[in-house]
C-alpha positions, 0 to 999 in steps of 0.5 A: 430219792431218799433226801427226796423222801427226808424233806417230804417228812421233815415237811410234815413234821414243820407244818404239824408244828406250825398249824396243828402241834398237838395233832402229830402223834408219829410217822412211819414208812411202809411200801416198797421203801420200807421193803426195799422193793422201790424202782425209780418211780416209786412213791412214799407210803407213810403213816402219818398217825394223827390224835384229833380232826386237825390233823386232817390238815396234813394231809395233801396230794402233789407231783413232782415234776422233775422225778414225774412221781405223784405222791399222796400224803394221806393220815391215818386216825387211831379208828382206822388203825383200830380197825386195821387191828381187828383184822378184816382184811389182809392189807395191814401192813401199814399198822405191823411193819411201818418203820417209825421215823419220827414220834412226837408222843411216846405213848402213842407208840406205846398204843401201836405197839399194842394194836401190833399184838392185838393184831398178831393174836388175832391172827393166831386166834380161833376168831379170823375164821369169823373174817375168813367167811366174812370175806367169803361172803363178800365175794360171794355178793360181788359174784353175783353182781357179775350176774346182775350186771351186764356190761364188760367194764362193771363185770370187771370191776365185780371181779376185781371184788371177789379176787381182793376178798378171796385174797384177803380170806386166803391170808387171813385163814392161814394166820398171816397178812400182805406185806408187799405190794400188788407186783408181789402178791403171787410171790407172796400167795406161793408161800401158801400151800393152795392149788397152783389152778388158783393162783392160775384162775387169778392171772386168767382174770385180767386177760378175760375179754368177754363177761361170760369168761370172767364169770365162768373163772369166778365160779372155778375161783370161788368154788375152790376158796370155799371148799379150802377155807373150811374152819377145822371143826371137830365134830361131837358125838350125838349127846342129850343136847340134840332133845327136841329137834326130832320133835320140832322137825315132826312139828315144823314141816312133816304134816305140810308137806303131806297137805301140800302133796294133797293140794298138789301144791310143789311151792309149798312142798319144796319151802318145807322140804328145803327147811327140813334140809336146812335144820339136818344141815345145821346140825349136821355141822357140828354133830356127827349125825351123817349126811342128809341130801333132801333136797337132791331127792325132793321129786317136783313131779311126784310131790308124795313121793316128798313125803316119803322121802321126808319120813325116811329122813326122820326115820334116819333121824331117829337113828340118831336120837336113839344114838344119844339115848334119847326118846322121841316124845310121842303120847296117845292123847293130850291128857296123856302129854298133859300128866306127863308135863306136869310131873316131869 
């Protein structure tokens, strides 16, 4: 296999010469060969790093008949290595471990050894949490297509989605990438320190004959990867920063669900409530101000009770207001807000 593999790069190296010299900027090998994970019917995953569109014509599928192994010689432009470099996936073992075997310009060896850190930097950066809910989002839009979609093989293919996603997130939350191929991914996944029920919920997919199994073991999937996939975040202390958010919550929502409760109109009622919810939500995330849960107490039934519960949230709210030493706004009358505004 290996003088196999020497004449296919040899082969390459000829034909850039011959139809396209300037197009070639260097090979390497990745995959199981370069791993030394390869079996007898293993193929030859190359980068074949290419300048300009000419050196497309490199690039060609075949099978040998004698070994029955297929081989796919596909190129690689510097878009796609620049892509692979700002990490948004797992799968860049082409760019980090490619054993380089040939290198017809110097410089472009130069330019991958620079992606290689930018990579690794990235890894170790603040920013692959950026990735991390990039990918969560993905499999959250794959998991409800399996809701969309109603047959077996298409929910299949919606569940293949969200494990890649999920997979590419877990390595990327923990600063690290797939170096091996899919036979090793559980290996590789136990050098991670998750649940065994994830990797468990993994292998159950496959085995899944019906499209509510597949569904109901995507949901265990994703609730967990998002629940452990949290970004560290240290939470400040209510400051100054937080003026006028009391004041636009009184302004935004508080006097529609009043209207609303008085129109008996819960469409309204719970939009406005849910906003509300949302804006404590937000600022909750990154201010220790407490835990808001409206809309598990939003009351469908009794829509001013709504308005109840609304005004114990303020109330609450302004808890934290005074917290951080600020004062709620509030004025007899416009003339009073009018002087006030005008001096201030």
């Amino acid at each position: 296999m290996q003088n196999t593999n020497q004449k296919i790069i040899d082969a390459i190296i000829a034909k850039a010469e011959k139809i396209c010299p300037d197009s070639l900027a260097l090979i390497g090998i990745y995959g199981s060969v370069a791993t030394g994970d390869d079996y007898a019917k293993s193929d030859l995953d190359l980068l074949i790093l290419i300048q300009d569109d000419e050196g497309w014509k490199l690039g060609t599928g075949f099978i040998l008949d004698d070994s029955g192994i297929g081989y796919d010689i596909y190129c690689t432009n510097w878009d796609g290595l620049r892509y692979d470099a700002e990490c948004h996936h797992a799968q860049i073992s082409k760019l980090m471990d490619s054993k380089i075997v040939y290198v017809k310009k110097p410089e472009a060896y130069d330019e991958l050894c620079r992606l290689r850190k930018q990579a690794k930097d990235f890894l170790q950066s603040e920013g692959r949490f950026e990735r991390v809910n990039e990918l969560i989002d993905k499999a959250k839009i794959s998991f409800a297509n399996s809701y969309l979609h109603d047959t077996l093989s298409q929910v299949r293919i919606d569940a293949s989605d969200v494990m890649l996603c999920l997979l590419d997130a877990l390595m990327l939350y923990h600063g690290n990438y797939f170096k091996r191929g899919v036979k090793r991914t559980f290996e590789e996944l136990a050098t991670l320190p998750i649940a065994d029920e994830f990797s468990c919920n993994l292998r159950k997919i496959p085995t899944c004959k019906k499209v509510s199994e597949i569904r109901e073991v995507l949901k265990m999937l994703l609730s967990y990867a998002e629940g452990y996939m949290q970004k560290p975040q240290e939470k400040q202390e209510p400051s100054a920063g937080l003026a006028g958010t009391y004041e636009e919550m009184y302004s935004n929502w508080r006097n529609k669900v009043e209207k609303a409760a008085a129109e008996n109109d819960a469409y309204s009622s719970f939009m406005n409530m849910s906003s509300f919810h949302y804006m404590l939500q937000d600022i909750a995330s990154e201010n220790n101000i407490g835990t808001y849960n409206i809309m598990e107490e939003y009351n469908p039934d009794d829509l001013e009770d709504d308005i109840r519960i609304y005004d114990i949230y303020l109330k609450k709210y302004e808890e934290v207001y005074h917290k951080a030493g600020i004062a709620v706004k509030r004025f007899s009358n416009v003339d009073e807000f009018v002087e006030d505004y005008l001096n201030s």
